[in-house]
Residue, then its C-alpha position, 0 to 999 in steps of 0.5 A: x895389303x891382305x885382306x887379314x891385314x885390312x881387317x885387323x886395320x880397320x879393327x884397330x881402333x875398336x880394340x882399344x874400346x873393346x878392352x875398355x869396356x866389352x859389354x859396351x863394344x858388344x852393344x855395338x855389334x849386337x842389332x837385335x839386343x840379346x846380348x850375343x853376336x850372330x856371324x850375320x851381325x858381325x859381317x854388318x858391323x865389320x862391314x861398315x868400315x869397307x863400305x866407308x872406304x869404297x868411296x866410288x861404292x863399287x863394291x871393290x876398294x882400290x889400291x888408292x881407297x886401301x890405308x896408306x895407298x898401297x896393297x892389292x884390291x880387295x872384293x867385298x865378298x872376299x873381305x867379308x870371307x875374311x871376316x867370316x873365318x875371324x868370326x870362327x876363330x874367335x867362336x872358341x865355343x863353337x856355339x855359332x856366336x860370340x859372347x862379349x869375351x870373344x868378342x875381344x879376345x886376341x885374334x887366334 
């Protein structure tokens, strides 16, 4: 499993929330309260998910810690790279944060 493809697995359930009601999604990412998503703030929220699957907490999940069982090891540093470049993409306004419409748009 790339590591695009992970991302957006363990985003899966999120975007279904997020459509629902995205101020509330925002919330979630949003540690320090100011309505806006720091890159800092996504790669913690995001990041949450990896650290739940690395059950031997060595900063690396396994091909059996992966969804399914299968898919190539992957680094937390690599998997934060991943969520890195989605922050910028979904940054559309280029202001070095997402506003709660960014925050979930479709991936572009």
């Amino acid at each position: 499993m790339s590591g695009i493809a992970l991302t957006l697995a363990l985003l899966a359930p999120s975007i279904v929330l997020a459509q629902n009601t995205r101020s509330d999604y925002l919330q979630l990412f949003d540690s320090n309260g100011d309505s806006r998503v720091s890159e800092a703030e996504y790669l913690a929220y995001m990041s949450r998910g990896f650290q739940s699957m690395d059950r031997n907490g060595d900063g690396i999940l396994e091909t059996d810690e992966l969804p399914g069982g299968r898919g190539k090891p992957i680094t937390l540093k690599e998997y934060q790279d991943n969520l890195r470049r989605q922050f910028h993409k979904l940054d559309r306004h280029h202001h070095g944060y997402l506003n709660a419409q960014e925050l979930t748009a479709p991936p572009g």
